[in-house]
C-alpha positions as CSV (number, residue, x, y, z in Angstrom):
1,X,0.0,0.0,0.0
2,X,1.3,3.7,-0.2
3,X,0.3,6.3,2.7
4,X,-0.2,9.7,3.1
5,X,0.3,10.2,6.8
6,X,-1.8,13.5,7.2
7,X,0.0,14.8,10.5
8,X,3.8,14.2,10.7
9,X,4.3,15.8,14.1
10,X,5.7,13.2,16.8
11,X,3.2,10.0,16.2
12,X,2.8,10.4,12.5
13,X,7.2,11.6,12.1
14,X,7.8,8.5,13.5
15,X,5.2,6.3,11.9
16,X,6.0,7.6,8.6
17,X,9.9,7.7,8.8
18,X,9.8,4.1,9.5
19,X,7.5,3.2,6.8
20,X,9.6,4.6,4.1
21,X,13.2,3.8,5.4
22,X,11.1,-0.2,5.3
23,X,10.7,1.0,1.5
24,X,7.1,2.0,1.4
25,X,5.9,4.8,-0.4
26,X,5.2,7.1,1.9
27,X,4.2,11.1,1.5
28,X,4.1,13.3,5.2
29,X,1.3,16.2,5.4
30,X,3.2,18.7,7.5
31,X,2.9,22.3,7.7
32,X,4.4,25.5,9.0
33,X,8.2,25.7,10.6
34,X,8.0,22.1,10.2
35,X,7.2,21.2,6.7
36,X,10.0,24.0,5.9
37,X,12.5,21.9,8.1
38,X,11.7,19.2,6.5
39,X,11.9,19.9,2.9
40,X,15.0,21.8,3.7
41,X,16.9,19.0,5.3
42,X,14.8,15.9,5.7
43,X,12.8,14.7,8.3
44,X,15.5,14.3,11.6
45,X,14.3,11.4,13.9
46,X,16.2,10.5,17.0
47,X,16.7,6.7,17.1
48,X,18.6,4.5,19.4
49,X,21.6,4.3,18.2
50,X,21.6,8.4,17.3
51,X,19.7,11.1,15.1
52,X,18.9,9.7,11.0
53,X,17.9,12.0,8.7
54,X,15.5,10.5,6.6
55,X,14.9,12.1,3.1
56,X,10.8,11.3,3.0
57,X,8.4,13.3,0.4
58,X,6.6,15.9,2.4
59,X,3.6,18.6,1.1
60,X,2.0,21.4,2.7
61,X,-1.5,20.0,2.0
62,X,-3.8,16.2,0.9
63,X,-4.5,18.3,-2.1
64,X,-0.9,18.2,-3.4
65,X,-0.8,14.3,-2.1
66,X,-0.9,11.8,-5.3
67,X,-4.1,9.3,-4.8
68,X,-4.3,5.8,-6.1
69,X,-6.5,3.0,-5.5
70,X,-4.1,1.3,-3.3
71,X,-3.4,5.0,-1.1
72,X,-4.7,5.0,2.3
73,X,-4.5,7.9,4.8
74,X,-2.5,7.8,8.2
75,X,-4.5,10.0,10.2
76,X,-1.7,11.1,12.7
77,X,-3.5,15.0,13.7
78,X,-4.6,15.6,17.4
79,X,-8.3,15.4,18.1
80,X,-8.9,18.6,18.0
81,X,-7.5,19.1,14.5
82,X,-9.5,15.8,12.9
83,X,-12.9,17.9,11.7
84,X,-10.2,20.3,9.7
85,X,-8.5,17.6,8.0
86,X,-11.4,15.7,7.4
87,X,-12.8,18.3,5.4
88,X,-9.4,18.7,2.9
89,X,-9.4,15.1,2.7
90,X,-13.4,15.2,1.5
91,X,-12.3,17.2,-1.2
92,X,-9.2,15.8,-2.7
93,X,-9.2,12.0,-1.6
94,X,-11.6,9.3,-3.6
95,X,-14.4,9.0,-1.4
96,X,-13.0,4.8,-1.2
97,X,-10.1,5.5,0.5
98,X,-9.3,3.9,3.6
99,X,-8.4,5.9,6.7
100,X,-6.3,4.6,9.8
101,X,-6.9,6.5,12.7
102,X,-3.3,6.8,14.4
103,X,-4.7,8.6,17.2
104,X,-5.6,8.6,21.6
105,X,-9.5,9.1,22.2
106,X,-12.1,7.8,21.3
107,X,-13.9,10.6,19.0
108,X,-11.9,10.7,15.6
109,X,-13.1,7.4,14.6
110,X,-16.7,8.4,14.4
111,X,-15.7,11.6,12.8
112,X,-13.9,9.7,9.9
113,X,-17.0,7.4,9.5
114,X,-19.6,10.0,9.0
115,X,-17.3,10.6,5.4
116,X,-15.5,7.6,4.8
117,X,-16.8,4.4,4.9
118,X,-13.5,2.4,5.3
119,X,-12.4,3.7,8.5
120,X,-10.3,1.8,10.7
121,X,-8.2,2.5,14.1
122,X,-4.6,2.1,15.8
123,X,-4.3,1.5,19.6
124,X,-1.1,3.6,19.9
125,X,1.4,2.4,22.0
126,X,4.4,4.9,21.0
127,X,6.3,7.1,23.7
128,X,8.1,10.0,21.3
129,X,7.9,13.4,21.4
130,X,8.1,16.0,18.6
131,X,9.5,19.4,20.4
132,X,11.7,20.9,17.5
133,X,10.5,21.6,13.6
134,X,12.3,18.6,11.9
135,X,13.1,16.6,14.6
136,X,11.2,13.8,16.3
137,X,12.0,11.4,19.0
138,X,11.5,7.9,19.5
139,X,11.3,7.3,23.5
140,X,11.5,3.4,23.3
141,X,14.8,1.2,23.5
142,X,13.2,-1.6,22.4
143,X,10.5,-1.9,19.8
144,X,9.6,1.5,18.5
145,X,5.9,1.2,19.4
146,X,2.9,-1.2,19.0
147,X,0.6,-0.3,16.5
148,X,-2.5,-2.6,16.8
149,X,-5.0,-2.3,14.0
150,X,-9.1,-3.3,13.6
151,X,-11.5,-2.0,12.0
152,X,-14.5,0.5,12.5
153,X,-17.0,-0.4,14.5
154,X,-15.2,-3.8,14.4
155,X,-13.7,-7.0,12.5
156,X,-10.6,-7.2,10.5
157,X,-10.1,-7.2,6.2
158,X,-7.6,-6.9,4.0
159,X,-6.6,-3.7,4.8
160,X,-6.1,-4.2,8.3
161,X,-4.0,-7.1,7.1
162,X,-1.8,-4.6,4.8
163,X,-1.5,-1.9,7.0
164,X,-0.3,-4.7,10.3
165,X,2.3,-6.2,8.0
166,X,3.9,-2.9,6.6
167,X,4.1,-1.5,10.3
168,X,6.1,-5.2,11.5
169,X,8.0,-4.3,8.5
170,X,8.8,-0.5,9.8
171,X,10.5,-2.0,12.8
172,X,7.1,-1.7,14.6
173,X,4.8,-4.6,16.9
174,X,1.7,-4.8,15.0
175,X,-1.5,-7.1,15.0
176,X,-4.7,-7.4,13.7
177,X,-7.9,-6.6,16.7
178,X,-11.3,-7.2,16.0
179,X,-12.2,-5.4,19.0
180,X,-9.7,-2.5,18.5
181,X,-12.3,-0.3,20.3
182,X,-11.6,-1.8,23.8
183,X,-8.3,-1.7,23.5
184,X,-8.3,2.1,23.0
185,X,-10.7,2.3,25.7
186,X,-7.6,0.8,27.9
187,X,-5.6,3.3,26.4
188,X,-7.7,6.3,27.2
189,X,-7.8,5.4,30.5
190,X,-3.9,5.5,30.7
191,X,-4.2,9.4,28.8
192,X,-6.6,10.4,31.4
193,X,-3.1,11.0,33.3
194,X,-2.3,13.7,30.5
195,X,-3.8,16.8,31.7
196,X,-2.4,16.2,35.0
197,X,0.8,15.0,33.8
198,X,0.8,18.6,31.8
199,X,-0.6,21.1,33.9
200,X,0.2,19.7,37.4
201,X,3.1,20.1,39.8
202,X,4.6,16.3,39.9
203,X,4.4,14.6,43.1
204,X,2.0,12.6,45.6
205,X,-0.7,14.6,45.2
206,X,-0.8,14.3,41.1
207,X,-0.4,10.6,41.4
208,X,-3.4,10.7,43.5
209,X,-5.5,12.8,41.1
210,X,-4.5,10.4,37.7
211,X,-5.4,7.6,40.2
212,X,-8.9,9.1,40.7
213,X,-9.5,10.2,37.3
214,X,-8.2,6.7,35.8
215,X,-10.8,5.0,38.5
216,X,-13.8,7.1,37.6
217,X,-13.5,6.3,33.9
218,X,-13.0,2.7,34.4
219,X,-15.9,2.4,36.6
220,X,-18.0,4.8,34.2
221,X,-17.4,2.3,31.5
222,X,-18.5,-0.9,33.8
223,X,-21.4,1.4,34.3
224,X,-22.2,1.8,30.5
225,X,-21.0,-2.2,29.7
226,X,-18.7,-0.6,27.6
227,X,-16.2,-3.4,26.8
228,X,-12.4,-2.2,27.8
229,X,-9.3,-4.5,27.7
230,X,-7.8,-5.1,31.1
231,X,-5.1,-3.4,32.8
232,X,-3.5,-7.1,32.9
233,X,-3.7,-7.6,28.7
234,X,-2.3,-4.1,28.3
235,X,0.4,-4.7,30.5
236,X,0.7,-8.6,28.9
237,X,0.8,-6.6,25.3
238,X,3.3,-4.2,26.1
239,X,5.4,-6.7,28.1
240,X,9.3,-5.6,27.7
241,X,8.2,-4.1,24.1
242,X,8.0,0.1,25.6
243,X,11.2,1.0,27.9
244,X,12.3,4.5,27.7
245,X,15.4,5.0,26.5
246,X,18.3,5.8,28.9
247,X,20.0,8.4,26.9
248,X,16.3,11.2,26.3
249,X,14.7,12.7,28.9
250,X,11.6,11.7,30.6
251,X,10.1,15.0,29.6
252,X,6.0,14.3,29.5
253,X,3.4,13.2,27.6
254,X,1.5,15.0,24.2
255,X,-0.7,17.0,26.2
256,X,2.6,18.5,27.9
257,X,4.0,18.8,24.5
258,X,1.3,20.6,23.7
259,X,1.2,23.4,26.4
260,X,5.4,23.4,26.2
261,X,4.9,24.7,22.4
262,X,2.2,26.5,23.2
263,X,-0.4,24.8,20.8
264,X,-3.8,24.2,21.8
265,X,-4.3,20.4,23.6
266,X,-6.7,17.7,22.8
267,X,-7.7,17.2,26.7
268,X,-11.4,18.0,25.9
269,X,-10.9,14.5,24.0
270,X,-9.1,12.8,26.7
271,X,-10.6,13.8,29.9
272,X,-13.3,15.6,28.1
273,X,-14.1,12.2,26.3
274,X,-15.2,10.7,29.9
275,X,-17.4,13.9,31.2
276,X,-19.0,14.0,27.5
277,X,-20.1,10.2,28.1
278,X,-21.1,11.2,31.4
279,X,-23.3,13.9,30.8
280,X,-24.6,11.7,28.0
281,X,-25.5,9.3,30.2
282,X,-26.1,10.9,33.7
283,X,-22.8,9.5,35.0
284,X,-21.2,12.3,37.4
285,X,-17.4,12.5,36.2
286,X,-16.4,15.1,38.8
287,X,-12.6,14.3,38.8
288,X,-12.1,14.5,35.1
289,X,-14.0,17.6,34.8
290,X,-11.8,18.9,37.4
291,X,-9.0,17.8,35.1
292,X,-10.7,18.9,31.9
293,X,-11.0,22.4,33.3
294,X,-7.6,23.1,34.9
295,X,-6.0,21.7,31.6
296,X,-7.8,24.2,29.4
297,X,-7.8,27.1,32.0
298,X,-3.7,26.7,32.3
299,X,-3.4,26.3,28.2
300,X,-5.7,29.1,27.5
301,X,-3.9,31.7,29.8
302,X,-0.5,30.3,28.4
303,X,0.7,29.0,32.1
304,X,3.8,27.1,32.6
305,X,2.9,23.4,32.1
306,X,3.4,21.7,35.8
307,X,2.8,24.6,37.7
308,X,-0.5,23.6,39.1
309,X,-1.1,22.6,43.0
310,X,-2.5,19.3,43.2
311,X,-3.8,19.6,46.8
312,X,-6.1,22.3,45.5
313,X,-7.9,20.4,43.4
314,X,-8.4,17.1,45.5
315,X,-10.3,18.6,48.3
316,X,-13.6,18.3,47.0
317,X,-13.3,15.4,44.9
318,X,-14.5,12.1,45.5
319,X,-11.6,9.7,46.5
320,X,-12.9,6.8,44.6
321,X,-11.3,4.8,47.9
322,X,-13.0,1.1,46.8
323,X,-10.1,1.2,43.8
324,X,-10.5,0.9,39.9
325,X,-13.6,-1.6,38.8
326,X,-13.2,-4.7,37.1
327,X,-12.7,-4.6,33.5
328,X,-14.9,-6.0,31.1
């Protein structure tokens, strides 16, 4: 298959830079400082081993992509950003193209649906970080990520098949779900820790508030019967696969990318994600509105990312003391 990876910041850098160096025919949607970096010099990417400059095609826009019958899309944009590039992708790609959500949440798939029949999703498991135009980061010293791949709302085809055995190729771990959907429901529960990881001061208190908010969205999901992968298969998946590398920093998560570059965050679909099914549903999600709220407030008025007091948010929230519920 060729790709257009519509979003080469640090998920869709990565992603893409490893799909070409396997040989794959790959074009990177980029924009800004960026794309100029880019085109410039290639696209850097810090590897074990040290920085590779890989010399991938990169545009400013899907319009000035080439389309085939055998292109799918990589959609590697934050949440926020999928409406936008849905709509340039309604008006340059064939309405058959496949899109392969590369993305946290739980939102962009339906959003991809509503215009494109053949839409599928990635649980992404792939610590990097994108910081600098032209650079990004792999975090892992082992394998670079794991990519697992379904379809939407469920099963596996042909392209899942494609698109599993060209990431293996790229270095990455990859398999085919048919219940992708619960495994990203596992996942969001692990990015419910972003806005806190982003906007709060690191210490006792902030591992207490991801414990909360990671509890009330489990237990909101037993509520709903919404199926979710265990904590124990996510941790069997990942096994020794993710383990930061020795020689980056431990820096922080997208969401703390986000508010370091000073780019608006996609917590409304993390934490926002839980209080919107909720509300929906009549499910109080107190702590992740908490979360929600301080996220955006400390983005909006261009804070410095950690710089929130825990302890003055946990006061009145509810300590969710009985633990995490059971998994479905």
């Amino acid at each position: 298959m060729r790709y257009v990876v519509l979003g080469a910041g640090a998920v869709g850098g990565v992603v893409g830079a490893r799909l070409h160096d396997a040989g794959t025919d790959v074009t990177l949607v980029a924009r800004g400082e960026h794309l100029a970096a880019i085109r410039r010099r290639g696209l850097r990417v810090d590897r074990p081993g040290g920085v590779r400059t890989v010399a991938v095609d990169a545009v400013g826009s899907v319009a000035d992509a080439t389309w085939t019958d055998d292109t799918a899309v990589l959609l590697a944009v934050k949440s926020h950003q999928t409406r936008a590039a849905l709509d340039d992708l309604v008006a340059h790609a064939p309405a058959t193209t496949a899109v392969v959500c590369v993305q946290n949440g739980l939102a962009n798939e339906p959003e991809v649906l509503r215009r494109f029949a053949r839409t599928y999703a990635v649980c992404v498991m792939l610590p990097c970080t994108h910081l600098e135009p032209g650079l990004v980061v792999e975090k892992s010293a082992v394998a670079p990520g794991v990519l697992d791949v379904g379809r939407v709302p469920g099963g596996t085809d042909d392209v899942t098949a494609a698109v599993s055995a060209d990431l293996r190729r790229a270095g990455f771990e990859s398999e085919e779900r048919a219940a992708v959907t619960a495994w990203k429901r596992r996942k969001l529960l692990m990015n419910l820790g972003n806005g806190v990881d982003a906007a709060v001061v690191p210490g006792d208190d902030a591992d207490e508030l991801v414990r909360r908010a990671r509890a009330e969205g489990e237990a909101l999901f037993v509520a709903l019967g919404l199926p979710c992968t265990s904590a124990a298969e996510d941790r069997l998946r990942r096994g020794d696969l993710i383990r930061r590398r020795d020689d980056v920093d431990d820096d922080g998560g997208s969401t703390w990318q986000s508010l370091t570059r000073g780019t608006a965050s996609e917590i409304d679909y993390l934490a926002g994600e839980v209080v919107l099914l909720g509300r929906l549903h009549g499910v109080p999600t107190p702590v992740n509105a908490a979360v929600q709220a301080l996220t955006r407030r400390l983005a909006a008025s261009g804070g410095r990312p950690r710089s929130i007091d825990a302890a003055s948010v946990l006061g009145d929230l509810p300590t969710y003391d009985e633990g995490p519920a059971t998994s479905r």
